[in-house]
Structures are given as structure tokens and as C-alpha cells.
N, C-alpha and C positions, 0 to 999 in steps of 0.2 A: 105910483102904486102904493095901497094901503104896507101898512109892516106887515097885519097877518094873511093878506095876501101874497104878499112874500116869499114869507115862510111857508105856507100852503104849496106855493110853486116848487118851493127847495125841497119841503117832503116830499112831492108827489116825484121829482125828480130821482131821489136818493130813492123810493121806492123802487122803481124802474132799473135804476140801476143794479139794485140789489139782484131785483129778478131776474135781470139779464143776465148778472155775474152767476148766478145758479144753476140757470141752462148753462152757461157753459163750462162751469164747473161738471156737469151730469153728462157734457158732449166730451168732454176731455177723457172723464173717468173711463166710458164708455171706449172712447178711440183706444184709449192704454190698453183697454184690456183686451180689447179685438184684437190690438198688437202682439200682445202677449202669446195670445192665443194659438195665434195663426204662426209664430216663431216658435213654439212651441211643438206644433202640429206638425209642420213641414221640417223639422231635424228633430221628432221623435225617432224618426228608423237611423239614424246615425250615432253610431257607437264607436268604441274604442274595447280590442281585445286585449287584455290585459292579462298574459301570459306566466305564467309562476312555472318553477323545475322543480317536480314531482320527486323526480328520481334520476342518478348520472351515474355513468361506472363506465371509468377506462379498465376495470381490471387491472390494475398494477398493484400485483401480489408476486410472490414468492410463486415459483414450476411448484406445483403441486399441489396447491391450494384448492381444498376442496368448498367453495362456496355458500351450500349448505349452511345455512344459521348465521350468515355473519350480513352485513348491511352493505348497500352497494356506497359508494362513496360520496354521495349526498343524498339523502332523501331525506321528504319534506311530510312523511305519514307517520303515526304514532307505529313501534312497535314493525317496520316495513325492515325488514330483513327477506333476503333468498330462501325459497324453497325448495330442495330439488328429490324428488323420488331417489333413496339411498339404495336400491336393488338396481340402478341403471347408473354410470362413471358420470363423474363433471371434476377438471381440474382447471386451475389457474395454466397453462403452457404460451413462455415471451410475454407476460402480457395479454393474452388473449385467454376467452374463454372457450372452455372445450365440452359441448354436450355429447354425449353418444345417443345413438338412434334410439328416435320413439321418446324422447325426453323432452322435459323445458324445465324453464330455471323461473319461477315466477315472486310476483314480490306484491303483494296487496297492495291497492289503490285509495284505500277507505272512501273519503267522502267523494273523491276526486272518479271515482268512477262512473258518476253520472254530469258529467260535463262533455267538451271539447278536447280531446287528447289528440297531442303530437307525439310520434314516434319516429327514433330514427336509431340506425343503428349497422355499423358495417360488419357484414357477413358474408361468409365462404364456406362454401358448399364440400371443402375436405375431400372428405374419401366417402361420403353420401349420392356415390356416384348411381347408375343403373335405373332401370325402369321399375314402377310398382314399385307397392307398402307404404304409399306414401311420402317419397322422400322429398326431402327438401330443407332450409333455413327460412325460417319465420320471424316476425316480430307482432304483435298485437296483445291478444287479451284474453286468460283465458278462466275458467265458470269455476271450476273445483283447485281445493288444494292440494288435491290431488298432484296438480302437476304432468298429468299425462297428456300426450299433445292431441289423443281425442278430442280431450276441451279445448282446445286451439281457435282462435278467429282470430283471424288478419290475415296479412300477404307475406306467400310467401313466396321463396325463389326457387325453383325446381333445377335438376341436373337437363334436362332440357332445354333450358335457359328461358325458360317461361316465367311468367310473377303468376302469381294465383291468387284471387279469394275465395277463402274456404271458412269455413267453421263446423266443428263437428266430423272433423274427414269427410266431410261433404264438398266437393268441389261447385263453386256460382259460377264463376267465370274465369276464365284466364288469356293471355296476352302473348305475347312473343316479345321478349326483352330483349333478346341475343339468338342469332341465327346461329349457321356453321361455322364450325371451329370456337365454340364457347368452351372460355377454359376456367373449370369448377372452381379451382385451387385461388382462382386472383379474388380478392377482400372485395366487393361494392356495396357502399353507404345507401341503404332505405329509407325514404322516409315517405310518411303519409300522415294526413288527420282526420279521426273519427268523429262524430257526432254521436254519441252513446244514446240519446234521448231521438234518435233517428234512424240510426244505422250507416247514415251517409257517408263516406269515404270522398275524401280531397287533397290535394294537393299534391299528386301521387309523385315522388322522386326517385328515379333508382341510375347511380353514376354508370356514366360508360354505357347507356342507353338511350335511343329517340325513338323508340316505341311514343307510340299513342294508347294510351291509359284509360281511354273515355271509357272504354267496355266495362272497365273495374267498375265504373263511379256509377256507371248505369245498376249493373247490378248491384252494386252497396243499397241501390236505392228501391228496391222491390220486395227488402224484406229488413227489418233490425237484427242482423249475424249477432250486434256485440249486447243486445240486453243483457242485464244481468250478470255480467264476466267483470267480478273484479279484481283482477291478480292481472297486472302486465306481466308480458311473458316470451320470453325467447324459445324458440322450437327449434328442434332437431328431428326431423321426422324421417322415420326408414325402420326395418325390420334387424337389419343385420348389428348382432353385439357390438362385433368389430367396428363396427360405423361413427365417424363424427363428425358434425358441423362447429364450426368457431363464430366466436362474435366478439366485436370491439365495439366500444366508445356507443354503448348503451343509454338512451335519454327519453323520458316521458316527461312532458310540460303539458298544463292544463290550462285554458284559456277561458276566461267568464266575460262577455260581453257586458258594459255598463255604458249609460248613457255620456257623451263626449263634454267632456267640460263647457265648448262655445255654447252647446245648446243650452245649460244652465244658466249658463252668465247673460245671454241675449234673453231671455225669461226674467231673471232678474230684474236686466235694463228695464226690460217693459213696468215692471213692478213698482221700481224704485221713482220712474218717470208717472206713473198715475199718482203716486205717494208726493213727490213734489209739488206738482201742479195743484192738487187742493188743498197744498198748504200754503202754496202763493194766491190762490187766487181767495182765501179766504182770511186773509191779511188782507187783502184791498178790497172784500166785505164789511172789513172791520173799519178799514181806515175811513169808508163811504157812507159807513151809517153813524 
């Protein structure tokens, strides 16, 4: 065979080759990114709630402490200090806080009011005993700084031994927590979490109960109680002066959903592996021509 037919053959070869390393440089890129794509797609709805403590208070003060103006024992808000209507009693007693009827104790949320709030908090219904006026122990969320437990929404626990959600002195729904023989005076720890941009109420807990809670959740869900309410808030609800509900071990945590680390990292993978491959396979473009 001639030399420049040879060489003719060698180009025509090394051409071929080249194009074929093209395609499949352009099937590679293409497979990466399908990959990508679709790891991407299929753990976009998988997150991780990522919880921070808003606000915490055991109340361990001095009998007689009056609350008003002074800060609960962690909070995570510029400026979040207690509010309490000064023409209605609240003091520090053991350790515990003491509202009288028709009060709450509230503490502004700032940004944190339009998220995921958890609340929990152990209360006893005192000497908030009797039927009407509203009475009861609450925890939630309430509209004005006022303070007055009109602006009240969450759940609260009735001398009947019912839970309730209310807002507004509006009753939505209520439950039966504790039958015959509920006794006002024993402490039980509440908790629940809201959906502020929803309404939605979950994860309902109250100790020393096996009620079934679903009725709450249904009605959380028919209308938004908590827009716009941003002072968490402990209630004391009833008529009578004399009257007071207590509370301990006070906690608001806010929760923001953000996408889970795996799903970044396997998006990446996909990334990193299209990135690879067309710098290997155009090294042996290079080496071929």
C-alpha cells in the first residue's frame, strides 16, 4: 500500500474515531443530567425540620415575683420580655406561675410568628374551677398586647376536663380529655404545633390522657384561628377576681423546613460525574487526533 494511502486510511480512521468519541461524550452529558435530574425530582419533597427554642421559662424566681417586664429565661427574640395586663394579679408562687382569671402572660414572637410553632407547657386549672365565663388554662398565641385572653388561640384545658380550640372566645371544637373524677389541682404537660401560614394544628399531647385529638386537627383545618397572633401566650381564662390558673416549664420552638443534605449531595454526585467524564473522554480526543 502507497504511504499516502496510508495515511489517508489513518485520517479517515482518527476522524471516525473522533466523532464517535463526541457522541458519546453528548450521550454521557445528556445520561448525567437525566440523572441529576430525576435525583433531584424524586427527594425534592424530602426535608429536615430544623427546630430552634424561641422561648423557655421554668419560672424559677423568688414567691412573689411579678413577671411583668422582665424576660423568660431563654429567649431567642429581640426586645421578648413578658407582658401582663397590670389591673389583673400574676406572681411567681414555688416556682410556678400564677395568672388570675381573664389574664395571660404573653411575650412577642417577632419573625418567628409566621412559621411552625411548638408549644408546651404544664398547667393546672387551680381554683379556675365552675362552669361559664370561659374558664380554663391555655397555651398558644395571642393578636394584641393587650394581653387580654379575648385575643386568645390555642388549646386549652377546661374545669370539665375537656381540651378546646378556641380563639377569639369563640369555641371550634372540643374533646374530652378526662372523664369523672378529673381533678383540677394535678399539673398536665400540653403540647401541640401550629402551622401559622395554615392554621393547621398537630401533634396534639396532653399527659395523663388517651382521648383521641383528631376533632381538634380537623377543625384547625377549616379555618386559620392563628393569623396574625404574634405574642405566645399563656391564658388564664374565667370571670371570678379570686381565680387562678398556674403554669410551669413554658417552651416555644420554631421549626423551618430546608431541603436534607442527601438530596444535595446525590445532585451533586450527578454533577460532578457529567464534569468528569468530558474531561476524560476529551483527553482521549486529544490523545487520538
Amino acid at each position: 500500500m502507497p504511504v499516502w494511502h496510508e495515511k489517508c486510511f489513518l485520517w479517515i480512521a482518527a476522524v471516525g474515531m473522533e466523532a464517535a468519541a463526541i457522541r458519546i461524550v453528548h450521550f454521557m452529558r445528556k445520561t448525567f443530567v437525566a440523572i441529576a435530574i430525576a435525583v433531584s425530582a424524586s427527594l425534592s419533597g424530602t426535608t429536615l425540620a430544623h427546630a430552634s427554642v424561641v422561648l423557655s421559662d421554668d419560672f424559677t424566681r423568688s414567691n412573689g415575683t411579678n413577671i411583668s417586664g422582665t424576660a423568660p429565661g431563654v429567649v431567642d427574640v429581640p426586645g421578648g420580655s413578658y407582658w401582663v395586663n397590670p389591673y389583673w394579679s400574676n406572681s411567681v408562687q414555688n416556682n410556678t406561675l400564677q395568672l388570675q382569671a381573664d389574664l395571660s402572660a404573653i411575650v412577642t414572637l417577632g419573625s418567628y410568628a409566621n412559621s411552625v410553632l411548638s408549644f408546651t407547657t404544664s398547667l393546672s386549672l387551680g381554683n379556675l374551677s365552675g362552669s361559664g365565663g370561659n374558664r380554663g388554662v391555655g397555651i398558644g398565641l395571642n393578636s394584641a398586647a393587650h394581653g387580654n385572653s379575648d385575643s386568645f388561640s390555642g388549646l386549652r384545658l377546661d374545669p370539665t376536663g375537656a381540651l378546646t380550640l378556641m380563639s377569639n372566645f369563640t369555641q371550634h371544637a372540643s374533646v374530652t380529655a378526662f372523664g369523672a373524677g378529673f381533678d383540677e389541682s394535678i399539673f398536665h404537660t400540653l403540647s401541640y404545633s401550629v402551622d401559622t401560614a395554615t392554621g393547621a394544628v398537630s401533634n396534639i399531647q396532653l399527659s395523663g390522657s388517651t382521648a383521641d385529638f383528631s376533632a381538634l386537627v380537623t377543625a384547625s383545618q377549616a379555618a386559620n384561628y392563628f393569623t396574625g397572633y404574634g405574642y405566645a401566650s399563656l391564658q388564664a381564662g374565667g370571670k371570678d377576681g379570686g381565680e387562678f390558673g398556674y403554669f410551669d416549664s413554658f417552651q416555644v420552638s420554631s421549626s423551618i423546613n430546608v431541603a436534607e443534605p442527601a438530596s444535595l449531595a446525590l445532585f451533586g454526585v450527578g454533577l460532578f460525574g457529567l464534569g468528569l467524564g468530558r474531561r476524560q473522554l476529551s483527553r482521549r480526543l486529544t490523545v487520538t487526533s
